[in-house]
Rosetta silent file (secondary structure, phi, psi, omega in degrees, C-alpha in Angstrom):
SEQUENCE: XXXXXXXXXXXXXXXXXXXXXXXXXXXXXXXXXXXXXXXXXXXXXXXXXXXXXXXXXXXXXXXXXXXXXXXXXXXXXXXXXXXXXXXXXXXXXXXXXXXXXXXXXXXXX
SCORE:     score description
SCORE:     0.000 S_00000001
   1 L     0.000   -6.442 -170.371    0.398  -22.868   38.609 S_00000001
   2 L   -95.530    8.848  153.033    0.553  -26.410   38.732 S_00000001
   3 L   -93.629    8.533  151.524   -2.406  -26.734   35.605 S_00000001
   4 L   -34.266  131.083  129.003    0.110  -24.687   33.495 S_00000001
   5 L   -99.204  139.462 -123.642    1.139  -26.379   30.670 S_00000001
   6 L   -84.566   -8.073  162.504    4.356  -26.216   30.917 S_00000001
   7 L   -65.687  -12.999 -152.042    4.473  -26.702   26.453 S_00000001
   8 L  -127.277  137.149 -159.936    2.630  -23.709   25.983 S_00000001
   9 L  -113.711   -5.711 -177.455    4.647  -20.297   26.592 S_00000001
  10 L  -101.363  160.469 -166.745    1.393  -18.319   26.170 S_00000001
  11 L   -44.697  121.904  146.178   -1.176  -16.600   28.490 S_00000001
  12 E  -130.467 -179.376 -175.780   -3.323  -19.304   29.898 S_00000001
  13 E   -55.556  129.255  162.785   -6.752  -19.705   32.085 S_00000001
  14 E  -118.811  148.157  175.397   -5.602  -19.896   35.975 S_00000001
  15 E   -98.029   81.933 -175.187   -8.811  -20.429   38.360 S_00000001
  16 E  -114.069  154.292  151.558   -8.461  -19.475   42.462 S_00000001
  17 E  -133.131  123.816  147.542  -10.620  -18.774   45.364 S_00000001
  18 E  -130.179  157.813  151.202   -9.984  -16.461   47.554 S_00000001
  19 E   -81.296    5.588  161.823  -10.678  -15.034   50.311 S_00000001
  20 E  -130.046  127.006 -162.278   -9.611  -11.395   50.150 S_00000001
  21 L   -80.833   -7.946 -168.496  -11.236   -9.965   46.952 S_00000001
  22 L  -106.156    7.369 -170.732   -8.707   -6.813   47.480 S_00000001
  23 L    60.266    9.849  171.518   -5.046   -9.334   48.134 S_00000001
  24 L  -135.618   31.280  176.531   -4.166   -7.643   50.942 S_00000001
  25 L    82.591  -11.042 -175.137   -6.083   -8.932   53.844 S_00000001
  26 L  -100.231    2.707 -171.825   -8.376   -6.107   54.676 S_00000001
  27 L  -124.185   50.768 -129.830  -11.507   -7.384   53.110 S_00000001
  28 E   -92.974  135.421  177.478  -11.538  -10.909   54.461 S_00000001
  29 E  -154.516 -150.955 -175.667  -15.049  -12.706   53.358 S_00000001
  30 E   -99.050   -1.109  159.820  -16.347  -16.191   52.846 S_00000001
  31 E   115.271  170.603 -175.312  -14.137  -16.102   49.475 S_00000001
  32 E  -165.952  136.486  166.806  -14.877  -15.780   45.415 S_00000001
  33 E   -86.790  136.774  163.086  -13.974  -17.369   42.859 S_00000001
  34 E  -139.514  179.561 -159.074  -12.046  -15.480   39.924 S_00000001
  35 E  -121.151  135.276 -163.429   -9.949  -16.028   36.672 S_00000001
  36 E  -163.237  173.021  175.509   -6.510  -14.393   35.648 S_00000001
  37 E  -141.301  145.139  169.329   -4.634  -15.791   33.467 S_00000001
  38 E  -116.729  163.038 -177.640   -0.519  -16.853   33.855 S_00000001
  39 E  -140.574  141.845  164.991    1.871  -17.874   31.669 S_00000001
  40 E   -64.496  135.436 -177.291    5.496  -19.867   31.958 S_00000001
  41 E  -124.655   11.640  170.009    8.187  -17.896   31.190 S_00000001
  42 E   134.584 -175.262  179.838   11.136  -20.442   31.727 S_00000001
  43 E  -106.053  169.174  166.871   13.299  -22.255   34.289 S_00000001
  44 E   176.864  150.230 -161.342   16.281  -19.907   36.239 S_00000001
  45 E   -93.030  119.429 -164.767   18.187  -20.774   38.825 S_00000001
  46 E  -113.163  157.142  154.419   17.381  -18.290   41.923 S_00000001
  47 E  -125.706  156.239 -179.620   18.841  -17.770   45.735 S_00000001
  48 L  -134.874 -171.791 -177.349   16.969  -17.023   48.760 S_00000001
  49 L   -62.239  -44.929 -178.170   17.766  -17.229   52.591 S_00000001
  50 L   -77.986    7.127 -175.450   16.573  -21.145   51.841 S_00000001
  51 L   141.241 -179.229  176.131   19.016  -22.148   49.437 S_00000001
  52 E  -104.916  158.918 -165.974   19.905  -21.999   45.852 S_00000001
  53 E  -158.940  161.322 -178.176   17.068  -23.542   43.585 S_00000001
  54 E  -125.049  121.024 -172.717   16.404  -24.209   40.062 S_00000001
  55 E  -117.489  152.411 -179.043   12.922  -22.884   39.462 S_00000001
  56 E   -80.697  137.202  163.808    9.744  -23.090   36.926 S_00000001
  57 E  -110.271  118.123 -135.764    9.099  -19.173   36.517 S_00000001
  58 E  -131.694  146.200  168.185    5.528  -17.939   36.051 S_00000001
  59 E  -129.727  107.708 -170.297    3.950  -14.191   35.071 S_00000001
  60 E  -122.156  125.067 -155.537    0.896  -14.604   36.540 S_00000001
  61 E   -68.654  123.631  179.016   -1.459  -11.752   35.242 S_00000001
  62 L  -113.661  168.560 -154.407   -4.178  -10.353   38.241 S_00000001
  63 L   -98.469   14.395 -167.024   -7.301   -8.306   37.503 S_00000001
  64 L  -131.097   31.439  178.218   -6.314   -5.363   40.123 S_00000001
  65 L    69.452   36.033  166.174   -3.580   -3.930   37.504 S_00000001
  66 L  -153.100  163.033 -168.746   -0.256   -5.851   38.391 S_00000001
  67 E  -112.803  151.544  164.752    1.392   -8.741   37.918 S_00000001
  68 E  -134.727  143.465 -151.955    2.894  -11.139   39.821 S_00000001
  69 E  -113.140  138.808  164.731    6.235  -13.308   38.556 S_00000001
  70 E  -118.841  151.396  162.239    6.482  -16.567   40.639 S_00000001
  71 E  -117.867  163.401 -177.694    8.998  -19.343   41.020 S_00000001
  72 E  -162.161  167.473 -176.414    8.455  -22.348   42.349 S_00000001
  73 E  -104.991  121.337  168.596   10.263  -25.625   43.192 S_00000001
  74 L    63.624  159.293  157.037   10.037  -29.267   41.898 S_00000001
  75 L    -6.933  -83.896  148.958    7.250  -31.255   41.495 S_00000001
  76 L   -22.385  -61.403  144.708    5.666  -29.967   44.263 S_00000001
  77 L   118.908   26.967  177.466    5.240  -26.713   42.787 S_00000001
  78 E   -33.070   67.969 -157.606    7.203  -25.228   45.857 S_00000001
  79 E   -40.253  115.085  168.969    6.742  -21.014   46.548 S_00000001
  80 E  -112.160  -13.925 -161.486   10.664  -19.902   46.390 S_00000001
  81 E  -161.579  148.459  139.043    9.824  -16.293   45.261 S_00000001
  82 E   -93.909  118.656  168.180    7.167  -13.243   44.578 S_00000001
  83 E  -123.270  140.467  149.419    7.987  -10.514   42.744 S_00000001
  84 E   -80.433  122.844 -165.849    5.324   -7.719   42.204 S_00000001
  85 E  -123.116  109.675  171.323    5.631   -6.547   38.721 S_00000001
  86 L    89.787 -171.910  179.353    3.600   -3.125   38.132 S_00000001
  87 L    66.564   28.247  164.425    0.781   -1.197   39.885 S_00000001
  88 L    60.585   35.644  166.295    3.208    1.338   41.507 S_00000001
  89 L  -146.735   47.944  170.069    4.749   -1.823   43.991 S_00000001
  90 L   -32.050 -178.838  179.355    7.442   -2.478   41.627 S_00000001
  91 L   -27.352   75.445  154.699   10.180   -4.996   43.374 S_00000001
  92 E  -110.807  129.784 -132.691    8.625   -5.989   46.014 S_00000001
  93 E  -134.355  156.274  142.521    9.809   -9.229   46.698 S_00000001
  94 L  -132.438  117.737 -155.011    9.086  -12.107   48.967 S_00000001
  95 L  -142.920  144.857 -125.487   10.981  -14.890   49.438 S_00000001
  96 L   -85.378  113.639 -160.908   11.466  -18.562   50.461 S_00000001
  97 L   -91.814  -67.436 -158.326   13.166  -18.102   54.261 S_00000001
  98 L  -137.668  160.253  173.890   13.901  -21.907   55.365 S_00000001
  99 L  -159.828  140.046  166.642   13.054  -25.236   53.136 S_00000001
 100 L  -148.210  141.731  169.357   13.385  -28.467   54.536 S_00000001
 101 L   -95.169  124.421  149.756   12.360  -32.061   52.894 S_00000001
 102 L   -97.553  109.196 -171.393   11.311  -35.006   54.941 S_00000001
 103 L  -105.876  171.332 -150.772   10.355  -37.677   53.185 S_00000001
 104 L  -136.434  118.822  179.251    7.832  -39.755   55.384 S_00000001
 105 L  -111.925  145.895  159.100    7.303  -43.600   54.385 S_00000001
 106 L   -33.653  119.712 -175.991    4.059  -45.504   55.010 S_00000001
 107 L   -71.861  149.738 -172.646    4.184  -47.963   58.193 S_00000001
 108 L   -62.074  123.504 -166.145    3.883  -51.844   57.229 S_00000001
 109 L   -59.700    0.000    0.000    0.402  -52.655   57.188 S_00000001
């Protein structure tokens, strides 16, 4: 999600490789590339187990008949949430457990 542009509210190209062509782990290979397409669909402010968050919210359309709505955090582009949307595994949910920030500065050359 993080080649969205975030001006354009309409379906665009997203590009991944993976390595399980079925998303669930049972067909495990050397990987494939395919094409879906997602779209932004606004900011909202969500809670998980890690906190409260103000998130980018994404519908991002897969080829195996369901959708998946994502949020994400910051900059970063952060996972806070999964929802499955369609394909008979309506709200099923996954969600952001623990979050912690470190920030880590370079030592003096």
């Amino acid at each position: 999600m993080c080649f969205i542009d975030r001006s354009n509210h309409e379906p665009q190209p997203v590009y991944i490789h993976t390595v399980s062509h079925t998303w669930n782990g049972k067909s495990l290979s050397h990987g494939g590339s395919t094409q879906n397409t997602a779209e932004l669909e606004g900011e909202e402010a969500i809670d998980t187990r890690a906190g409260k968050f103000v998130c980018a919210r994404f519908l991002w359309h897969t080829q195996f008949g369901f959708g998946l709505r994502i949020w994400t955090i910051g900059s970063d582009m952060i996972l806070a949430r999964v929802e499955v949307v369609g394909g008979g595994r309506e709200r099923t949910y996954y969600d952001l457990a623990a979050h912690k920030e470190t920030r880590v500065e370079a030592p003096d050359a």
